[in-house]
C-alpha positions as CSV (number, residue, x, y, z in Angstrom):
1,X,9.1,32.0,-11.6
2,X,9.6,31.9,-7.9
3,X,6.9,34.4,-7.6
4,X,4.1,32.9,-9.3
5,X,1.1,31.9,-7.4
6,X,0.8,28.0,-7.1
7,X,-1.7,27.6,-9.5
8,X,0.2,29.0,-12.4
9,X,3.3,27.0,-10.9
10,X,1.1,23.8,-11.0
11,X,0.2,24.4,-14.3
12,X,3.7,24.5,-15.7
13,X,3.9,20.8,-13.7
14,X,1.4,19.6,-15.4
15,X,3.7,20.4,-18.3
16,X,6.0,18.4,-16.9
17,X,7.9,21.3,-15.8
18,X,10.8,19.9,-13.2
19,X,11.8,23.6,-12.3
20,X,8.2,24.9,-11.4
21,X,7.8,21.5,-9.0
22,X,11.1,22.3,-7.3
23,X,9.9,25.6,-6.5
24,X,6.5,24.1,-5.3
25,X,8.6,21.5,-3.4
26,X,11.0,24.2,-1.8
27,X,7.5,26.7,-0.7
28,X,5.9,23.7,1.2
29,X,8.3,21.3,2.3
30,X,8.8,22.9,6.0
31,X,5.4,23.3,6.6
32,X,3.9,19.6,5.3
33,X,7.2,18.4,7.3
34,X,6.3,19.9,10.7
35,X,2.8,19.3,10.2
36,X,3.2,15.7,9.9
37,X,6.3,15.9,12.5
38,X,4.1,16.9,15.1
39,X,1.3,14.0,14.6
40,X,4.1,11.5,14.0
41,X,6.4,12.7,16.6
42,X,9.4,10.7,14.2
43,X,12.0,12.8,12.0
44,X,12.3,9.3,10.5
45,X,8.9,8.5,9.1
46,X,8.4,12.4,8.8
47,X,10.5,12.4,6.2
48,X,9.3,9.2,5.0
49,X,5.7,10.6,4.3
50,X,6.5,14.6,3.1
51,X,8.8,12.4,0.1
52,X,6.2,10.3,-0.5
53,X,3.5,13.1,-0.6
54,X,5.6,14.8,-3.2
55,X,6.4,11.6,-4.8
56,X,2.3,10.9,-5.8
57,X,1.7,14.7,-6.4
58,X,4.3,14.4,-9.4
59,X,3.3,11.2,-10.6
60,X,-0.7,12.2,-10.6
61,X,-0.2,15.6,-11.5
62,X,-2.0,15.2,-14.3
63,X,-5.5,14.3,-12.4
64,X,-4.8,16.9,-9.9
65,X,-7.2,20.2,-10.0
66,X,-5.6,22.9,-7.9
67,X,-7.8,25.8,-7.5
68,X,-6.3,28.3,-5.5
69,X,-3.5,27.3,-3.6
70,X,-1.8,23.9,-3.4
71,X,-1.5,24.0,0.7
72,X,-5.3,22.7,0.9
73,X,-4.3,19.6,-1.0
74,X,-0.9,19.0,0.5
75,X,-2.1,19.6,4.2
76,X,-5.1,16.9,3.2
77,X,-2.4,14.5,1.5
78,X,-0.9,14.9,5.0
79,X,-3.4,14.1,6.8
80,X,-4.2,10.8,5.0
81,X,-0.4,9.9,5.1
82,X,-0.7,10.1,8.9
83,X,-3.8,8.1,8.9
84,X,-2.3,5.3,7.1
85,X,0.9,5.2,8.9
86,X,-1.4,5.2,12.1
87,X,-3.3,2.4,11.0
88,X,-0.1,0.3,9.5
89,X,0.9,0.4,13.1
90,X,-2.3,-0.8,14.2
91,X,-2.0,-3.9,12.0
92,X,2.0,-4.5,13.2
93,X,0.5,-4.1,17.0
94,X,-2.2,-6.9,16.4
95,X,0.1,-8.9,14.7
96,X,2.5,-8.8,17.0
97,X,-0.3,-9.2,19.8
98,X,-1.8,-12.3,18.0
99,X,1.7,-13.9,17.9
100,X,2.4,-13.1,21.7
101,X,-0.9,-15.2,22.2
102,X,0.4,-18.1,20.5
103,X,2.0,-20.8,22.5
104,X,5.6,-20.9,22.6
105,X,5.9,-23.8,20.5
106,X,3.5,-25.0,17.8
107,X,3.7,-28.8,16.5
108,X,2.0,-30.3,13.4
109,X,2.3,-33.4,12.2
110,X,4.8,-33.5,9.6
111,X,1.6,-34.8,6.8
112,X,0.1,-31.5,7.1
113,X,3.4,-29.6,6.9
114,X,3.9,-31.6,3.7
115,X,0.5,-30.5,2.5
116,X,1.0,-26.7,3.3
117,X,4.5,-26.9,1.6
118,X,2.8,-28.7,-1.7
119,X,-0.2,-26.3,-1.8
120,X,1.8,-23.5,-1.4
121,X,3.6,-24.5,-3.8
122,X,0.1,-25.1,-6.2
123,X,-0.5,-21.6,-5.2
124,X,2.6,-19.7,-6.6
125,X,2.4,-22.0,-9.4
126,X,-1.0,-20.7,-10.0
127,X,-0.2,-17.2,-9.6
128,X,2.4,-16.8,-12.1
129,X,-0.3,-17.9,-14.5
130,X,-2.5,-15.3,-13.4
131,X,-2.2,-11.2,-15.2
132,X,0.3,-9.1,-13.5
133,X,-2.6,-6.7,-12.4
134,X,-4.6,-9.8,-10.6
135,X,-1.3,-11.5,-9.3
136,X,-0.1,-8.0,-7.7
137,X,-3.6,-7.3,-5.9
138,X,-3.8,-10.5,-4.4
139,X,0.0,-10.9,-3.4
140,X,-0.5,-7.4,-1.5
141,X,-4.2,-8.5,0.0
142,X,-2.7,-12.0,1.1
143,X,1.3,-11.5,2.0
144,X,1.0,-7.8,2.9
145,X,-2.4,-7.3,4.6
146,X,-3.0,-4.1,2.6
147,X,-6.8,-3.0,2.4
148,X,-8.2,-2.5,-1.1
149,X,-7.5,1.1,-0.4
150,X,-4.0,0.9,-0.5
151,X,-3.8,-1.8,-2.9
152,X,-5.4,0.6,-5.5
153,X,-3.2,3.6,-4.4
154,X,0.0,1.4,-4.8
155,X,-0.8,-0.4,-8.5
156,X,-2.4,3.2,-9.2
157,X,-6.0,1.5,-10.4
158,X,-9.5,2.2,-8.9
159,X,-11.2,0.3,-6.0
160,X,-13.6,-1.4,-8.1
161,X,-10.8,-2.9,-10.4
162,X,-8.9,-4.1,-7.3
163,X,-12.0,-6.0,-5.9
164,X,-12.4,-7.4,-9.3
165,X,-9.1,-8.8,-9.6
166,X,-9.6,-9.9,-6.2
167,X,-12.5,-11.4,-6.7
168,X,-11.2,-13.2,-9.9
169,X,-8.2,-14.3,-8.5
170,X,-9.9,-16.1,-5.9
171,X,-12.4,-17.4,-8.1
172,X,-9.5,-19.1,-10.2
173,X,-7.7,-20.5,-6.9
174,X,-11.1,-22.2,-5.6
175,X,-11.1,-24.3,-9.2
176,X,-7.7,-24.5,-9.4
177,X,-6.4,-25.9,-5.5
178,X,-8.1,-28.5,-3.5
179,X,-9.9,-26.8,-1.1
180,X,-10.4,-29.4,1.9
181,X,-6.8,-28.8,2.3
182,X,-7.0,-25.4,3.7
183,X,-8.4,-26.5,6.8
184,X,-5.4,-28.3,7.2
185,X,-3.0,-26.2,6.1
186,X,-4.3,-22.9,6.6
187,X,-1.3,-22.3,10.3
188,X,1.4,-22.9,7.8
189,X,0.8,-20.4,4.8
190,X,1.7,-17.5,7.0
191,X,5.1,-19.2,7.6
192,X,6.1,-21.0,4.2
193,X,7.4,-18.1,1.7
């Protein structure tokens, strides 16, 4: 089996063949690792990304078309892996920028703290009323700052149906909280969990 060109391997894990993906695994593992080693410059997140890479080709292996060899795909994967990490770190760097800009100490006047802590409070209330799908997308837009990219990558669903359950989960928080409180409130719902 070892010999097989990856096409025939792939097709045997498309049959859910564990053995056939090993071998797959064990042909390309040194050369996605120092490929992505050399742009991340981290052994750490290196690792990170060539598991995860692996990781999505098994659980899509079924949408995957490999046509001649499975480098091409892996080497892209790779490339889109780094990308993300690269712009993850972009967001963490503007965070941290943003809160560096703040001044040392913030004061509010304990009403509005009391509002921010009650509609906070509306808004999980709300969301555990929503569908899992809609509640998932907008927990990761709002509390994890993931584009609609990555959103649809992590709850494995298209673009179109993450801006849909987006859209409709904002829709149903417009009706359902009052909405002259966000002006108020809108410091603290970074900082209430």
């Amino acid at each position: 089996m070892k010999n097989l060109p990856d096409t025939d391997l792939f097709k045997l894990v498309q049959q859910d063949n564990e053995r056939a993906f090993t071998i797959l695994f064990d042909r390309y593992k040194v050369i996605v690792f120092r490929h992505v080693f050399k742009r991340v410059g981290a052994e750490f997140e290196a690792s990170e990304i060539l598991q995860n890479i692996f990781l999505s080709l098994w659980k899509n292996r079924s949408r995957i078309n490999i046509e001649d060899s499975l480098g091409p795909y892996l080497m892209g994967a790779a490339r889109n892996s780094v990308m993300a990490l690269y712009a993850s770190s972009q967001k963490e760097l503007k965070r941290a920028h943003l809160l560096l800009e703040q001044p040392a100490q913030l004061t509010y006047p304990q009403e509005e703290y009391l509002v921010a802590e009650e509609l906070e409070q509306q808004l999980r209330r709300e969301l555990s009323k929503m569908p899992e799908t809609m509640k998932k997308a907008f927990e990761l837009s709002r509390y994890e700052d993931l584009t609609v990219r990555e959103i649809a990558a992590a709850l494995n669903l298209s673009e179109q149906t993450v801006k849909n359950n987006l859209s409709l989960a904002l829709q149903r928080l417009r009706g359902k909280l009052k909405v002259s409180h966000f002006v108020h409130v809108s410091p603290f719902l970074h900082f209430l969990s």
